[in-house]
N, C-alpha and C positions, 0 to 999 in steps of 0.2 A: 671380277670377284663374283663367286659363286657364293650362296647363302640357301638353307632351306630352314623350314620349321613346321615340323607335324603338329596342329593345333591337335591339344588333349581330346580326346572324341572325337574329334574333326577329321579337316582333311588337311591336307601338306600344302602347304605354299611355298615358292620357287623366286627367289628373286638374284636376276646378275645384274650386276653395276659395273660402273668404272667412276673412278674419283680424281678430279681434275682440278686443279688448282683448291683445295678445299670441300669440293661441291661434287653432288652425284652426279653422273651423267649418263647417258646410256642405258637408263634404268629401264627392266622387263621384267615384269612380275606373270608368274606363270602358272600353274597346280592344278591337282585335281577339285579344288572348291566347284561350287554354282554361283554363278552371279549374274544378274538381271537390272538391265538390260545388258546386251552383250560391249557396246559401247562402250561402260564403263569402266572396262580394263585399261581404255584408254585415259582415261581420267586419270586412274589412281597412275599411271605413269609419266604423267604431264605433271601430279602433282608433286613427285617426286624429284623428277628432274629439278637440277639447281638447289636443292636442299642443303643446307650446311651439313658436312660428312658429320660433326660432332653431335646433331640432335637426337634426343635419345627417341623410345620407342615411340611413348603417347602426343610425343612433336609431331613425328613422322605422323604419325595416325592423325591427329586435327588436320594435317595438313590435305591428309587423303579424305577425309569428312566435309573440308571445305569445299574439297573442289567435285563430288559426288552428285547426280541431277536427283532431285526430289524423289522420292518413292522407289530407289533403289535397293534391291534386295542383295543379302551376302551370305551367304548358307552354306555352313563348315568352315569360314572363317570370319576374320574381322580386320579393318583398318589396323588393329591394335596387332593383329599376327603378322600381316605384312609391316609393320613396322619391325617386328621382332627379327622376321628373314632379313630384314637390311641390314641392323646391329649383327647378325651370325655372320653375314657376308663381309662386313667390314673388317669383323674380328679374325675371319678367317676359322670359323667354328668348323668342327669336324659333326659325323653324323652316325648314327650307331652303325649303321654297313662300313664302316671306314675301317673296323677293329675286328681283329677275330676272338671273340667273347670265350670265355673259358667259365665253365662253372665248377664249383666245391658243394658237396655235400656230404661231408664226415657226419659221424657216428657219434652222439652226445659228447657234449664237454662243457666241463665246469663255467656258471658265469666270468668269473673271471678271465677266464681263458678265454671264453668270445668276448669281450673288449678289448683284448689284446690283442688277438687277432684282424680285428676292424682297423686296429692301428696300425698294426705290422702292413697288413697285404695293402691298405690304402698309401702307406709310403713308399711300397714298393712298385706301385703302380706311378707315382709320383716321380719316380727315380726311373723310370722307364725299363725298369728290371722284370716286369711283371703285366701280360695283356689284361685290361677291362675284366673284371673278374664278378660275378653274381656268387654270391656265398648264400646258400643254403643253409640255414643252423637246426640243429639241435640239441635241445635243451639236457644237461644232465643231473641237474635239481631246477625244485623252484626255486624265482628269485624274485625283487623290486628292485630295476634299474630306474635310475634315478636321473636326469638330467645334469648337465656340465655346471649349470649356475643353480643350481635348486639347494634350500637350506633340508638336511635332514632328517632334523626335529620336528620341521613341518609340514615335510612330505610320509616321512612313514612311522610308527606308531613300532617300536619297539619290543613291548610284549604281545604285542599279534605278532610279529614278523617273529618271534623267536617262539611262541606257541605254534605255529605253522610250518617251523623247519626253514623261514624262507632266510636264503644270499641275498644280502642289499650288497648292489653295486652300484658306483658310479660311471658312464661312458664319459668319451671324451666330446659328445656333440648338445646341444640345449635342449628345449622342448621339456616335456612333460614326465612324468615317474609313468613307467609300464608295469603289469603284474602279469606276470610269468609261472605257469603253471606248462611243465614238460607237454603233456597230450593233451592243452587245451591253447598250444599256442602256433602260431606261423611268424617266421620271423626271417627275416632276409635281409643281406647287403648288396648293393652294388658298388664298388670302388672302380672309381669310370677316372678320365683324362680330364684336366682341366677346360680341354678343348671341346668336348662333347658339349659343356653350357654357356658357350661365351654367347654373348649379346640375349645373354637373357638373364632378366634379375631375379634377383636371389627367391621370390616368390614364384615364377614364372617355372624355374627350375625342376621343385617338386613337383608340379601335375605335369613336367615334360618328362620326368626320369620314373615317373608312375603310369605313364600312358598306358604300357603294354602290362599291366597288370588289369587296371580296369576294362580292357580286351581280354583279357584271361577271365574274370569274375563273368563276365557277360556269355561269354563261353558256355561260363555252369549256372546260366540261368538268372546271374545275379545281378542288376543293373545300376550300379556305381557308379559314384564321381568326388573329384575333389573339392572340399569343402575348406577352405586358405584359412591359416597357411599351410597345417599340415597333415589333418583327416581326411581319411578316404571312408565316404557317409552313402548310405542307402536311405531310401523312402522310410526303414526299420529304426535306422541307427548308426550310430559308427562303428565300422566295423576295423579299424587300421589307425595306426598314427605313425608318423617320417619326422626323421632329425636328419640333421647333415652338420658335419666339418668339412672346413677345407685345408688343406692340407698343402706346405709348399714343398718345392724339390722341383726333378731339373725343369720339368713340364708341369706342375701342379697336378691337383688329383682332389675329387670332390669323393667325401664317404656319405652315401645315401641310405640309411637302412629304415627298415619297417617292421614294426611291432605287428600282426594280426590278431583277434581275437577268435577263433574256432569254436571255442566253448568258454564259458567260465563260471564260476563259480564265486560269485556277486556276494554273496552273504562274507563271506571268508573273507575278499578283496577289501571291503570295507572296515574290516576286522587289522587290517594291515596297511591297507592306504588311511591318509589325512585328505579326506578330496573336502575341503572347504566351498560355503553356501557361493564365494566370489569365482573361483574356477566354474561351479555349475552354473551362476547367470546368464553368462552368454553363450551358452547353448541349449539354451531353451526350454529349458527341462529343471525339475526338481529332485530328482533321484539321480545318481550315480549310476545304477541300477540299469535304469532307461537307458542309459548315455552310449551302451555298447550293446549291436544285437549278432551274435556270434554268426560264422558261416556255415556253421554246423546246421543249423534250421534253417540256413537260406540258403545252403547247399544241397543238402538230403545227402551229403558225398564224407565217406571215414578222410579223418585228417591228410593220412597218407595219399587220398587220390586228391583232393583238391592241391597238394603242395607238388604232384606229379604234370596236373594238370597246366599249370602255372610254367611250369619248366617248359612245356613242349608249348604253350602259348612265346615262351618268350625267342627257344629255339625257333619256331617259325617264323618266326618276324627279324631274327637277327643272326640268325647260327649260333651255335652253344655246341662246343667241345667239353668233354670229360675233364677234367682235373683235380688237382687235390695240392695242399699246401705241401713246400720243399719240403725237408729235414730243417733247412738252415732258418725257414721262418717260423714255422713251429719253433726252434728253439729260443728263437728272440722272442717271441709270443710267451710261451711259460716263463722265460724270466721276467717279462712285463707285469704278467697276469700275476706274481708273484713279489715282486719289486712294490708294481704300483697299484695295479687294480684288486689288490688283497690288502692295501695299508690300509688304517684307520687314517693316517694324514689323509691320502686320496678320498677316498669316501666320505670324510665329515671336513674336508678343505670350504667346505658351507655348511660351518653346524649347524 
């Protein structure tokens, strides 16, 4: 059994096994990490060996922390990422080289329409009808989407959002309300294989299926990281927030998508969102305000090159072909977008 896991900012770790009556055996942990002294790869492989195949990741890892000599250093990764390689090895995880990634970048369309969409193309990825696919969005009004379990009395303010022009929509995934403003936003899906995150948990997921973003940001200068469970945060601010569903069919299929913030217009936002004093406590800040520092100033770069930038970042590291939605899911997409994600049931399903 083959296994790998690119720790987020790190480096890749490598681990094959074999499983013998229950128990690892065979175990060879491999990658481009550092580690000091050289010895201790032996370690972490002795440590391994004999492990009940069922332990999960942070088992695995005490187990390699126990048996480690004093004053061992591990740089670019951790006990806890080789535990993760053995969970993807056992599960049989697959790896983004494994897939030929296809990207969508159409031409504005209504909110509603990108939620339905997100649902369409992630089932059809589920149903094995459809490659790993990155969706590009654009926006063609502003909106406030609103999370899967969010009440909507409490999230957005009803005469701001209709003095402002804004679509309140609901998605199908959790997390937090975003404000959506056409040229002040980046916004992206990835609808991947169930396979791409096996032995990795549900937290684990978002800064592995965000890696090649925060390599993109870094790119333009910007130096990012993921802040759990689902902001991707600078020295500035938060610049990004990730939701995900999962999704079943013949293979499963995980929807990843991310709100960015490029610019915004904070006074308005506040005018439209409900961001209560208990949401701001724990992140350290008293203002809303603060809470987001756009990439617009932390880029010096127009919308359209940073969301370009991003593309040939992810192309590089995984190949990325042209594409665009069939006819036949566009059309189940507008009758969704219009069925569901235009009802008042949907959208106030948590008044």
């Amino acid at each position: 059994m083959h296994g790998e896991y690119k720790v987020p900012g790190g480096k890749l770790v490598v681990v094959d096994l074999e499983v013998e009556d229950g128990a690892l055996r065979e175990v060879r942990v491999a990658g481009d990490f550092f580690l000091e002294p050289d010895e201790a790869l032996l370690d972490i492989n002795r440590a391994l060996e004999g492990a009940d195949a069922d332990l999960p990741a942070p088992e695995l890892a005490a187990r390699i922390d126990a048996a480690l000599p004093e004053g061992t250093v591990m740089f670019g990764f951790s006990s806890e990422a080789v535990g993760i390689a053995v969970r993807r090895a056992l599960a049989n995880a697959t790896d983004w080289h494994h897939y030929d990634w296809q990207l969508i970048h159409d031409g504005p369309q209504p909110p509603a329409l990108h939620m339905a969409l997100d649902e369409v193309l992630t089932a059809e990825v589920a149903a094995g009808r459809r490659p790993p696919t990155l969706r590009v969005w654009e926006w063609g009004a502003p909106a406030v989407v609103i999370g899967s379990f969010q009440s909507l009395r409490n999230e957005v303010d009803p005469q701001g959002a209709e003095r402002h022009g804004m679509t309140v929509v609901r998605r199908i995934s959790g997390g937090g309300a975003m404000y959506i403003e056409p040229g002040n936003t980046i916004t992206y899906s990835l609808c991947v294989p169930d396979a791409l995150v096996q032995g990795l948990s549900f937290a684990d997921s978002y800064a592995y299926l965000d890696d090649w973003v925060l390599g993109a940001l870094e790119g333009m200068g910007v130096k990012a990281w993921y802040q759990p469970l689902n902001d991707i945060a600078t020295d500035a601010g938060k610049i990004a927030g990730a939701a995900q569903k999962r999704l079943l069919g013949t293979e499963g299929a995980v929807l990843h998508h991310v709100t960015m913030a490029y610019d915004i217009d904070a006074d308005k936002m506040l005018e439209v969102l409900r961001i209560g004093k208990e949401k701001l406590s724990d992140k350290g800040t008293r203002s809303a305000k603060k809470r987001v520092d756009p990439l617009r100033r932390q880029t010096g770069l127009p919308r359209e090159a940073v969301i370009q930038k991003m593309i040939e970042s992810f192309r590089g590291r995984y190949g990325l072909a042209e594409g665009s939605v069939t006819p036949e899911e566009m059309a189940r997409a507008e009758k969704l977008a219009a069925e569901k994600f235009s009802s008042p049931e949907w959208t106030a399903r948590v008044p």
